[in-house]
C-alpha positions in Angstrom: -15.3 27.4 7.6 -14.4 24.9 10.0 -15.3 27.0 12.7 -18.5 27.5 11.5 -19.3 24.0 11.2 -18.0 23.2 14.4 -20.6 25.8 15.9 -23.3 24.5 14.2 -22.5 20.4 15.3 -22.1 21.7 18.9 -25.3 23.6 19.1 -27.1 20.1 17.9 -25.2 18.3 20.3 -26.6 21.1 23.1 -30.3 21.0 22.2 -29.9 17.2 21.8 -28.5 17.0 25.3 -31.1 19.2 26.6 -33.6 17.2 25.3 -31.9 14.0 26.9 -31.6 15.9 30.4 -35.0 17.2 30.0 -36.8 13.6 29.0 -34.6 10.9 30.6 -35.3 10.7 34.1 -39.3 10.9 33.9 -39.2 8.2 30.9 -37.3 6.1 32.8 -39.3 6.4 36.4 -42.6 6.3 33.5 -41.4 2.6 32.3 -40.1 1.5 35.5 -43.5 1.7 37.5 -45.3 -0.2 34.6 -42.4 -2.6 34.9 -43.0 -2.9 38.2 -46.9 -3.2 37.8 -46.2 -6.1 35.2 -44.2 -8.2 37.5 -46.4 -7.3 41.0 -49.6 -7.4 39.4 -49.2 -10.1 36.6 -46.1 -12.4 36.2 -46.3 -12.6 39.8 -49.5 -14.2 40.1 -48.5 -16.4 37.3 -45.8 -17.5 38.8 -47.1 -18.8 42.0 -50.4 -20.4 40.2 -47.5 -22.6 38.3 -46.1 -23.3 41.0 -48.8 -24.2 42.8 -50.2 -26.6 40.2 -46.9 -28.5 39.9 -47.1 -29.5 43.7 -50.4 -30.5 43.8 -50.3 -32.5 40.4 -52.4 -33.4 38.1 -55.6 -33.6 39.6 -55.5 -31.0 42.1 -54.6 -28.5 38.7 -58.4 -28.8 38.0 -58.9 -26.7 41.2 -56.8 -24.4 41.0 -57.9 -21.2 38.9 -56.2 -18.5 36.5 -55.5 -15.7 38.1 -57.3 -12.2 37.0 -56.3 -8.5 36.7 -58.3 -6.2 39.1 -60.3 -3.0 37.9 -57.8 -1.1 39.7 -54.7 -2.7 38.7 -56.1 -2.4 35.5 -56.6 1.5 35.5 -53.0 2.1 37.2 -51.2 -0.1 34.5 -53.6 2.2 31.7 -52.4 5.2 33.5 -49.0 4.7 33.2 -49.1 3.3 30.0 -51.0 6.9 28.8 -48.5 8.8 31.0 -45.3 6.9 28.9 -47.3 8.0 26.1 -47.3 11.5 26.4 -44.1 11.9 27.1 -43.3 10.1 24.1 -45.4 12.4 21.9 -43.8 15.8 23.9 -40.4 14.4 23.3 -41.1 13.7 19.2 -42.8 17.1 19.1 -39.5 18.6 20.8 -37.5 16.4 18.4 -38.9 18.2 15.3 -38.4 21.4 16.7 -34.8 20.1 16.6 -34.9 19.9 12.3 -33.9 23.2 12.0 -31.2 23.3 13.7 -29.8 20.1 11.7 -30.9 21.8 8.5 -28.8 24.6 9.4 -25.8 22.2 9.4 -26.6 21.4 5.9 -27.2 24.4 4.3 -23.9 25.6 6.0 -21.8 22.9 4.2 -23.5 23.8 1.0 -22.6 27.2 1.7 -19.5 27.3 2.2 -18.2 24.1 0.6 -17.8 23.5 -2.7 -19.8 19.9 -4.3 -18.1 19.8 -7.7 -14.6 19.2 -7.1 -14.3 18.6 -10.7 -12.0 20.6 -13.3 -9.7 21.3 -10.6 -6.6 19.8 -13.0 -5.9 19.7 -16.0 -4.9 16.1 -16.2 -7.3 15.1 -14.0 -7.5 11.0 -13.0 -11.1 9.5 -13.9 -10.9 7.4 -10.7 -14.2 4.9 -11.7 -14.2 4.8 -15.7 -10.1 4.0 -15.8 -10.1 0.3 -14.7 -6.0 0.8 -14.1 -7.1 4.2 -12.0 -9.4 2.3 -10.0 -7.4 -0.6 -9.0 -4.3 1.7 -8.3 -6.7 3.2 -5.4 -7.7 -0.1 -4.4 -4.4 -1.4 -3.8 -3.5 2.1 -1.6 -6.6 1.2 0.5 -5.7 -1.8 0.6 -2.0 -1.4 2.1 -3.3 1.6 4.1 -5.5 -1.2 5.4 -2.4 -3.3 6.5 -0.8 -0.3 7.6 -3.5 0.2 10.4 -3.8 -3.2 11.5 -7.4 -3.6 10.2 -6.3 -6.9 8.4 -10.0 -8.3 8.3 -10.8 -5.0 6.4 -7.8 -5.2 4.0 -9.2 -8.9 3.0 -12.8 -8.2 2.3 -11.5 -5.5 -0.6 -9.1 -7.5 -1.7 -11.7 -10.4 -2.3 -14.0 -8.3 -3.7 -11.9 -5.9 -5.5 -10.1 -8.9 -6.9 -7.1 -7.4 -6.5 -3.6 -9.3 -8.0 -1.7 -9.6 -4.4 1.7 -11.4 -4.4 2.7 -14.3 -2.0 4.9 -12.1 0.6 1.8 -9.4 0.5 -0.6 -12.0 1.7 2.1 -13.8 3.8 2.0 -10.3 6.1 -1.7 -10.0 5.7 -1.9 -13.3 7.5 0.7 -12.3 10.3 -1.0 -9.2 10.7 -4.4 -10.9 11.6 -2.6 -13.1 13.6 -0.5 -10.8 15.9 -3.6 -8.0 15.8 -5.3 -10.7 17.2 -3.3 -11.7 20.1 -2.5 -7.9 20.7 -6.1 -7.4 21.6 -6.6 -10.5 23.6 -3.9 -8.8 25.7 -1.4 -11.9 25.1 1.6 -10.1 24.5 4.1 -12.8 25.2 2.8 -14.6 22.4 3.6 -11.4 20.2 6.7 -11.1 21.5 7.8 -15.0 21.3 5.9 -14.3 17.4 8.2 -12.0 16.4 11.7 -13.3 17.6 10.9 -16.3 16.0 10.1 -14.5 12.8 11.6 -12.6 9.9 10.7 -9.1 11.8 13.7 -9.0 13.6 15.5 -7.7 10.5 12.9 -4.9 10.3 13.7 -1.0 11.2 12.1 -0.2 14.8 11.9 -3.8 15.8 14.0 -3.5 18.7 12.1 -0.4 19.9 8.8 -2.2 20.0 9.6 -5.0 21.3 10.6 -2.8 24.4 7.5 -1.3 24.1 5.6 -4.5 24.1 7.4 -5.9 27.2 6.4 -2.4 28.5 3.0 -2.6 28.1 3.3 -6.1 29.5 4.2 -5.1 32.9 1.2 -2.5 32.4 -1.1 -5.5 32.1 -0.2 -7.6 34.8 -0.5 -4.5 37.6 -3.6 -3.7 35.8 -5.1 -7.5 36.3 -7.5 -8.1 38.8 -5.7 -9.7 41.3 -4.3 -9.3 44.6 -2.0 -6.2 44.7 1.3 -7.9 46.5 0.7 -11.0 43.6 0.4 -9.3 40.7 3.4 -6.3 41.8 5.9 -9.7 42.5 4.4 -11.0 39.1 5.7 -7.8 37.6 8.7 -7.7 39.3 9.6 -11.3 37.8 8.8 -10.4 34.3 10.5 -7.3 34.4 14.0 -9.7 34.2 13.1 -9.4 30.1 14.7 -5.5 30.5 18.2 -7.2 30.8 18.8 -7.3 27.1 17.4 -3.3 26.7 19.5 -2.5 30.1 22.4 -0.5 27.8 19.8 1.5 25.6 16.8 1.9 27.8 18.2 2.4 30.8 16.5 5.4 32.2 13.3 4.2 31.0 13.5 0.6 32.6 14.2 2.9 36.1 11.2 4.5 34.9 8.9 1.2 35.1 10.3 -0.1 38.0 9.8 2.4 40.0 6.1 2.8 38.9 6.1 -0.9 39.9 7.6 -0.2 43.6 4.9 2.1 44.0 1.9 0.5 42.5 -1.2 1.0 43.9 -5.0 -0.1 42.9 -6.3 3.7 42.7 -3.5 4.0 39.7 -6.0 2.4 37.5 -6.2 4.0 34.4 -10.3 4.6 34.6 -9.9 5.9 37.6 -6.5 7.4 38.7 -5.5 9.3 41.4 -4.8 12.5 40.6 -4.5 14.3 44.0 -1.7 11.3 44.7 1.5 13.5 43.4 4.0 10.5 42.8 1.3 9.6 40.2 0.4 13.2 39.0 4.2 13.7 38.5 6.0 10.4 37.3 3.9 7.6 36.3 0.8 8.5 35.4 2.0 8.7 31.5 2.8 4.8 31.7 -0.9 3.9 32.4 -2.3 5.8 29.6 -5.0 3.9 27.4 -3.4 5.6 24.7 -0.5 3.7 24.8 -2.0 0.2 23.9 -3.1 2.5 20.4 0.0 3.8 19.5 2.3 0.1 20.2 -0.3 -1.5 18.3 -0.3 1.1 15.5 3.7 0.3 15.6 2.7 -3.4 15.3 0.9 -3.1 12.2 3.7 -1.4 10.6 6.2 -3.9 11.2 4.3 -6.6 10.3 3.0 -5.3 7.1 6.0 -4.0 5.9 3.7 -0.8 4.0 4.2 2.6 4.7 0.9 3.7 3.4 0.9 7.1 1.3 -2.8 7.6 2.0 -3.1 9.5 5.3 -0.1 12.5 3.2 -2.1 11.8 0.2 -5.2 13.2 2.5 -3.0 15.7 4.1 -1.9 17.6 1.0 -4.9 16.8 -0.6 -7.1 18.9 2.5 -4.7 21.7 2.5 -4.7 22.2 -1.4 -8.2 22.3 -1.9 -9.8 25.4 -0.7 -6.3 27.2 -2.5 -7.4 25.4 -5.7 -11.0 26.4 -5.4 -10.0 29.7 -5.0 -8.7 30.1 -8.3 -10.8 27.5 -10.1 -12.1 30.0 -12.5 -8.8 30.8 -14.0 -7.8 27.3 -14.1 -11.1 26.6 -16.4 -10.1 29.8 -18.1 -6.5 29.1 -19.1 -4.7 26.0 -19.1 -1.9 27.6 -16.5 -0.2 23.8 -16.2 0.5 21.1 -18.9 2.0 18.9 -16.1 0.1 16.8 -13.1 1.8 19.6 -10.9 -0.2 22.1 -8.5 -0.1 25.1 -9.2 0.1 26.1 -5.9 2.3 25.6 -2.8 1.7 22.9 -0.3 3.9 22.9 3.1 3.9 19.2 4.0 6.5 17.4 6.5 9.7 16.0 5.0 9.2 17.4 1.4 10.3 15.5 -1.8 9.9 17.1 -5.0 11.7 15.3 -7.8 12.1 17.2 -11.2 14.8 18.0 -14.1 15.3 20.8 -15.8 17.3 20.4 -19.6 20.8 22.5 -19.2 20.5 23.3 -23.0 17.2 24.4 -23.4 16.8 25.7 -19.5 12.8 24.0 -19.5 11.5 22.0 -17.1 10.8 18.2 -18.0 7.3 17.0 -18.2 5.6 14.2 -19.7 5.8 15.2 -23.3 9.1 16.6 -22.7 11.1 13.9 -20.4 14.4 13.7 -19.7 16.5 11.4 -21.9 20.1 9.6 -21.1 22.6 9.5 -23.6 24.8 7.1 -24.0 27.9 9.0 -22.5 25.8 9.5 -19.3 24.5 13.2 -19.7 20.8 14.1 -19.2 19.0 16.4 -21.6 15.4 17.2 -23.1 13.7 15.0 -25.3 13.4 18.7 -27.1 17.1 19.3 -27.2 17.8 15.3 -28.2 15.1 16.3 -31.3 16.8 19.7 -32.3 20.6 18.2 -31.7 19.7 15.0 -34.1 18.4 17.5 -36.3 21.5 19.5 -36.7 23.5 19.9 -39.7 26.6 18.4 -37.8 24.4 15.1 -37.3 25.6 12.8 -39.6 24.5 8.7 -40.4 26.9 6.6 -38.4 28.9 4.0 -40.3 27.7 1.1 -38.1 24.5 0.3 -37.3 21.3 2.5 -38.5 21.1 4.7 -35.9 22.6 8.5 -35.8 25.7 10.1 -34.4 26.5 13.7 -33.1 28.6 15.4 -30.6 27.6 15.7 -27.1 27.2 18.8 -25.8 28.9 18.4 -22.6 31.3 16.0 -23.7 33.5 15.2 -27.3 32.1 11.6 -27.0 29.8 10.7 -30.2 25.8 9.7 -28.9 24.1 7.2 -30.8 20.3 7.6 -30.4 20.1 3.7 -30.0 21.8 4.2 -27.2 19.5 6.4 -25.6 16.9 5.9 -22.9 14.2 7.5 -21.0 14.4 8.7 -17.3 11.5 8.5 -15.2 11.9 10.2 -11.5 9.4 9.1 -8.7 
């Protein structure tokens, strides 16, 4: 389906560029001669009668005439006008044309994708009517927000969405938008000097960025326009921040300094040099654009704290979908499921699957059925806690209201007082 899709988009994207390749020059040399007729033939001529009248002052003004448009510079401005026309009206004409293969698009998705998504589960979530539904999605948006660096973003929903967010949330919110901020103005020593002075430094991965961001540091100041010897000693200076990495990163400090040795102006990231094997081979990786992306994406996380569900939420979610659609008329059919499980098999990364299964009755738990702890520690059914209570050995317990009986694993007496509910996440 994706394939097809994709077929479709790139065949818009080839008429459109057709159209462009077509059109573009001849518009462009259309509106540049009347451009050129407005300025010769009329601003021009303005111009110097202004000019002309402030010299000679007020009373020599009187003398001194508007100046008018010629017959002929009238009929080559109307030319070109009509000629800019035309093409205009040849390249809407062409643009309809182009509706079809658009539509096509559209009647493609509604082919082979599916608009009501509804009745896939049984114990479906109403996501808008629910207020407690809603505002659980809100607050993953929200984080996921965070988690992405798009602080400003986070905010607005939160405002809006009038979301309960405690003091440390909002405390990280405010960091964020802080060293996002800085990030993109390229100041990284003010991140760095941020952070150490910070509660981050406690914070998994902490020492690895704030390699990175020294990293990317020395990036920037080869990358600065300046003069090539000043901003390679520049480097060379700040590179004295790798002493504290020197035992953990050593191979990778080599790495950098060697690509600062060897710097040259062609190694620019817009434009690099890729007959020049030195950079082809070692350094080119350390003056990818991508890098500033993925550091900053690292940022986010640390400062924020979240690691967003959303993007496996999406990611199971897309791979379930056309499996559940598949069978969506036996789901309507026959309730398969009583539990919020798929009934299907989804291979995501790093798996975790949390479920209990009563030893006495040998069923799975589910939200009717949950697991309950006795007192003596053992895990069984709700079920089995019902039919055990309800045996003839039960018997009323001397002290307190409650109700005694044997466990099953062990000789110790349960009191159903005693017993709670397990929930796993």
């Amino acid at each position: 389906m994706a394939g097809i899709l994709n077929e479709d988009a790139n065949k818009v994207v080839e008429e459109l560029e057709k159209l462009r390749e077509k059109y573009e020059s001849p518009l462009k040399k259309s509106v540049g001669m009347i451009q050129i007729y407005l300025k010769e033939l009329i601003d021009e001529p303005l111009a110097e009668v202004k000019a002309a009248r402030e010299v000679s002052g007020a009373a020599g003004a009187e003398h001194i005439s508007e100046p008018t448009l010629s017959v002929s510079g009238q009929v080559m401005i109307e030319k070109e006008v009509q000629k800019t026309r035309d093409l205009v009206s040849d390249i809407v004409q062409e643009h309809r044309n182009l509706h079809k293969v658009v539509s096509r698009c559209g009647k493609d998705l509604d082919k082979h994708f599916e608009a009501d998504l509804s009745g896939l589960l049984r114990n479906e979530k109403d996501a808008e009517g629910v207020v407690e539904n809603r505002q659980t999605i809100n607050k993953l948006m929200y984080e996921y927000f965070l988690d992405t660096g798009m602080s400003e973003v986070a905010e607005a929903l939160k405002r809006e969405a009038e979301l309960p967010i405690d003091s440390k949330e909002e405390k990280a919110s405010e960091d964020l938008k802080i060293v996002i901020e800085l990030f993109r103005k390229r100041e990284i020593v003010a991140v760095i000097e941020f952070l150490e002075a910070s509660i981050y430094k406690k914070v998994p991965g902490y020492t690895n960025l704030l390699f990175d961001l020294h990293r990317q540091h020395v990036i920037f100041l080869l990358e600065e326009n300046k003069d090539i010897k000043l901003k390679k000693d520049e480097a060379l200076t700040y590179c004295r921040n790798f002493q504290t990495f020197a035992v953990e990163k050593c191979d990778e400090i080599s790495h950098i300094m060697g690509a600062v040795f060897s710097y040259s102006d062609t190694w620019k990231s817009s434009t690099p040099d890729f007959k020049n094997p030195v950079w082809k081979l070692r350094y080119k990786n350390l003056f990818h654009p991508n890098n500033w992306l993925v550091v900053e994406s690292n940022l986010a996380k640390l400062v924020s704290k979240i690691n967003s569900p959303v993007e496996v939420l999406l990611t199971i979610g897309a791979k379930a979908m056309p499996s559940m659609l598949s069978i969506k008329n036996v789901l309507t059919r026959s309730p398969l499921i009583s539990s919020e499980e798929l009934p299907i098999s989804v291979e995501i990364p790093n798996p975790i699957h949390s479920t209990f299964t009563c030893p006495i009755l040998k069923v799975q738990a589910t939200e009717s059925n949950p697991p309950i702890r006795l007192g003596c520690g053992h895990v069984i059914s709700k079920e089995a806690v019902n039919k055990l209570s309800a045996n003839r050995n039960t018997r009323n317990t001397r002290h307190g209201n409650g109700f005694r009986w044997k466990c099953f694993y062990c000789p110790e007496d349960v009191n159903m007082q005693e017993t709670k509910r397990l929930r796993f996440t």
